[in-house]
C-alpha positions in Angstrom: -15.3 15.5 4.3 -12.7 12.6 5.4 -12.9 13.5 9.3 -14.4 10.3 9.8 -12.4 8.4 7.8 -9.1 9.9 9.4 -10.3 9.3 12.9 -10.7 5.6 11.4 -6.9 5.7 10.0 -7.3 5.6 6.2 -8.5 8.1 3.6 -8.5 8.0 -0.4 -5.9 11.1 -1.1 -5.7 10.9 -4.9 -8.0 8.5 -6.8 -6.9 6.6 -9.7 -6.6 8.4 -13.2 -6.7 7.3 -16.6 -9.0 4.5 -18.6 -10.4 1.7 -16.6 -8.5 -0.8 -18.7 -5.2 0.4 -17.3 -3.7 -2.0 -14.4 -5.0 -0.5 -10.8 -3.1 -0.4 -7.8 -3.6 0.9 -4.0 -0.5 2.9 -2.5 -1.1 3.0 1.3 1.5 5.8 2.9 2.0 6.5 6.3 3.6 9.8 7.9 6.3 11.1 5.7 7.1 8.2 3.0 3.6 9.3 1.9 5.0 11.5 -0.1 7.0 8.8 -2.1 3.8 7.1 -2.6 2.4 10.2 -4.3 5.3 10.4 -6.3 5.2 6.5 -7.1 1.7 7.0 -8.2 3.3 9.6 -11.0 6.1 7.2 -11.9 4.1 4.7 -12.4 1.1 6.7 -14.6 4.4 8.2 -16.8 6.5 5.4 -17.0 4.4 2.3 -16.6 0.8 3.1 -17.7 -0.3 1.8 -14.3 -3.6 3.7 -12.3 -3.1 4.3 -8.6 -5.2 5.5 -6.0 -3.1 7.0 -3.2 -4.3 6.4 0.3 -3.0 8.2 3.7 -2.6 5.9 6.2 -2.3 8.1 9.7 -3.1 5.4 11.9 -2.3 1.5 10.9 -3.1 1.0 15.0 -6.7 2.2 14.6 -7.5 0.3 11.4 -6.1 -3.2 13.0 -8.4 -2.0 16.5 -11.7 -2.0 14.0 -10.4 -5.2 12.0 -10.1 -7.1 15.4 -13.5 -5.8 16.7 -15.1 -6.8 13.4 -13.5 -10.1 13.4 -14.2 -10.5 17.3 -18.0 -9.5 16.6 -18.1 -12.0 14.1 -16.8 -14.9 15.7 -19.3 -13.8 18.9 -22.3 -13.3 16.6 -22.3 -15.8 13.8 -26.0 -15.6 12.6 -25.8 -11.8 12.5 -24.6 -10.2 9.3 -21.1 -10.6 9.7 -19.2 -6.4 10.1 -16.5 -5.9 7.7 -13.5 -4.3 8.6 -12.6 -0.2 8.2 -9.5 -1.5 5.8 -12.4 -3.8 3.4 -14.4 -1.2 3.3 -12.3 1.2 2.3 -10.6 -1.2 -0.3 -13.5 -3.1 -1.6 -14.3 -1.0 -4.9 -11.2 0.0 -5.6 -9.0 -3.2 -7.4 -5.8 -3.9 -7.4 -3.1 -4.9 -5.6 -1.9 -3.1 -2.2 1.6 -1.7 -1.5 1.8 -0.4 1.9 4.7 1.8 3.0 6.0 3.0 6.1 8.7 5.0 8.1 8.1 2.5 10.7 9.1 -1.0 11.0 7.2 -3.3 8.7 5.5 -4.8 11.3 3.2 -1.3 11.8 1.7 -1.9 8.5 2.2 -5.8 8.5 -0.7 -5.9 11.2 -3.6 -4.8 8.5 -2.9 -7.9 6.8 -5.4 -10.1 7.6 -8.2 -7.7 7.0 -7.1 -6.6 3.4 -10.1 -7.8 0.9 -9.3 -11.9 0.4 -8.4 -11.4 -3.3 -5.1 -8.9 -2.9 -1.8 -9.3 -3.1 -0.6 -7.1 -0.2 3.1 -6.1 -0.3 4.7 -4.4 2.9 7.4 -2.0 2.7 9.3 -0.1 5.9 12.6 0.5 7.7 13.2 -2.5 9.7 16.9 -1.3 11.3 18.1 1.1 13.5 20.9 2.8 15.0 21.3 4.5 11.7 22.3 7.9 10.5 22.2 9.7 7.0 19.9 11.5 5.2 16.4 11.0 4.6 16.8 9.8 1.0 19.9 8.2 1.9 18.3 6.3 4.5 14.9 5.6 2.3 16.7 4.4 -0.7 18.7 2.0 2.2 15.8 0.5 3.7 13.8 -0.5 -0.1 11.1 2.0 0.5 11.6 4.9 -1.6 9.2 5.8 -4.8 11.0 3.5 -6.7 10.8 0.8 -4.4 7.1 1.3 -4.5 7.1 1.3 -8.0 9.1 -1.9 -8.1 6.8 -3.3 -5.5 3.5 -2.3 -7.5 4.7 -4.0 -10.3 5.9 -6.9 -8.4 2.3 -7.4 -7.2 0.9 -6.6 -10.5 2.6 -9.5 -12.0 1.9 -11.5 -9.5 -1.9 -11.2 -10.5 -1.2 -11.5 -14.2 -2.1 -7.6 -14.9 1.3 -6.6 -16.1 4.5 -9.2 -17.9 6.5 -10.0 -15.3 9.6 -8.5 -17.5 8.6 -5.2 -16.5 10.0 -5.5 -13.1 12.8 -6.5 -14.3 12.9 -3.3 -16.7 12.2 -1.3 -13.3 14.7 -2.8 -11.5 17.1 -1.3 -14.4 15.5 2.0 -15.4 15.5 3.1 -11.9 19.3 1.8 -11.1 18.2 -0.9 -8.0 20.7 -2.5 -6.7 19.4 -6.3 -6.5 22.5 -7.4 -4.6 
């Protein structure tokens, strides 16, 4: 049932668990780091008591198309009821903070920003560098976008909003052995 909503370039993959009280976060993953966003979402449930939905993100280029031809209808038709864009929509009952994350430069994700729902923190991760070799998790753990990266960035945002102490990124930073320098 989320043909549509792939063809669009977002769908909800794993909905947020736990009490409603818990600190929420979005976890937008593209290609293959969205499997460290699925694992983020775990890390973050065990070690953080933080909810996260987990949302696939095959197509940031589609999602900024319906963004600009929202914002373009808008601007063309002002006393019509304004469109909202694919990325609102999809966001708009779900709160939190976003955390998007990317193989890609962080430019592919960077160009959803300006239709994220008004009230979010929106945090960008991705591999900006190239001419690089190693391994997968070599090469994630180098460019800041592994699962603990997103974890770190989560509760970065979170903070940021007041929902979690600002000491627990800190405690990330050391539980998951990030090197800050």
């Amino acid at each position: 049932g989320t043909e549509e909503q792939i063809i669009k370039g977002m769908y909800l993959l794993q909905a947020a668990e736990g009490a409603k009280k818990l600190p929420r976060v979005n976890l937008l993953g593209s290609g293959s780091i969205l499997r460290e966003s699925m694992a983020a979402r775990e890390l973050l449930a065990t070690d953080w008591g933080v909810a996260a939905n987990v949302w696939s993100c095959p197509s940031f280029n589609e999602l900024t198309r319906d963004g600009q031809d929202a914002e373009r209808f808008n601007l063309l038709h002002p006393l019509q009821t304004p469109r909202v864009s694919f990325v609102a929509q999809q966001l708009g009952s779900h709160a939190g903070p976003v955390v998007a994350s990317t193989d890609y430069m962080k430019a592919y994700a960077e160009q959803i920003r300006p239709f994220i729902p008004k009230d979010r923190t929106y945090k960008v991760l991705g591999t900006d560098g190239f001419g690089r070799s190693d391994f997968r998790s070599k090469l994630r753990e180098h460019f800041e976008v592994n699962r603990h990266y997103i974890v770190l960035a989560a509760l970065k945002a979170l903070s940021e909003e007041g929902s979690v102490p600002v000491a627990k990124v800190l405690e990330a930073i050391q539980k998951y052995g990030i090197n800050t320098e």
